[in-house]
N, C-alpha and C positions, 0 to 999 in steps of 0.2 A: 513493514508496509508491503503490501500486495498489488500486483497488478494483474488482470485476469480477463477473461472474455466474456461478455454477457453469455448468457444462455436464458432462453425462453423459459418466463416460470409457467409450471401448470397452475389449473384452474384450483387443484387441492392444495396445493402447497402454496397459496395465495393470503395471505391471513385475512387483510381488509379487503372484499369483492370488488370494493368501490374504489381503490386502487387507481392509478392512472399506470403504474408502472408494470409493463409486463415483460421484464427480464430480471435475471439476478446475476451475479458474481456466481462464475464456474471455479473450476479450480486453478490455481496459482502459478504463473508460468514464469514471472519474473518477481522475487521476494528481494526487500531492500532490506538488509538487518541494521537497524541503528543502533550502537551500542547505548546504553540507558544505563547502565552500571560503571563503567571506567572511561572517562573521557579521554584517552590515549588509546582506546580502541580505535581503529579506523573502521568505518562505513563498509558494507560489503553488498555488492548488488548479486543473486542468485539466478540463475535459468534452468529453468524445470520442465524440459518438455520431452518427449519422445518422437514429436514429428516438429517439423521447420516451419517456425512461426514467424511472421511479417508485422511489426509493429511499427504501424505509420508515424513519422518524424516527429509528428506534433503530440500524439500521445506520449511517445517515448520522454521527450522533452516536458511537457506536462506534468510526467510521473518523478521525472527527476528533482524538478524546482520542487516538488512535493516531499520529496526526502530529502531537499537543504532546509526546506522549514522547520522540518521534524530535527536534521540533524543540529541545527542552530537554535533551537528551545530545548534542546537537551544539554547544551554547549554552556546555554546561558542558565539555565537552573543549575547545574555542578559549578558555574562560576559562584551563584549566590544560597548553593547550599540549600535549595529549595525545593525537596523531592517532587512536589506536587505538580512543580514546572513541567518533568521529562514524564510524566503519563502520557 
């Protein structure tokens, strides 16, 4: 899982014109790896940046409950053996 900073899309790189959405996902400065293959792996959260970034409490916290859902339906698919679960 990713977490990232908008960045403004252009009008080319825009697929649908009619769009409401004018930003996208820049690149990744905080990567959660959930392990999906051994559940004895532990969770590991990444920071990827080369300048000092500020990510506001509520985001942060946001991003986190977001990688216990991820990490507890991959948890719960290797209890019942059910690959399709941890996608």
């Amino acid at each position: 899982m990713e977490l990232s900073e908008a960045v403004p899309a252009s009008a080319k790189g825009v697929e649908n014109s009619d769009a409401t959405e004018t930003y996208r996902p820049g690149a990744a400065f905080l990567v959660a790896l959930v392990p999906d293959e051994d559940p004895n792996l532990q969770p590991a959260v990444r920071v990827y940046s080369p300048d000092e970034r500020v990510v506001p409490y509520e985001i942060m916290r946001w991003f986190m409950e977001q990688v216990a859902d991820q990490v507890e339906r991959c948890r719960i698919g290797f209890e019942q053996e059910e690959p399709e679960a941890v996608d």
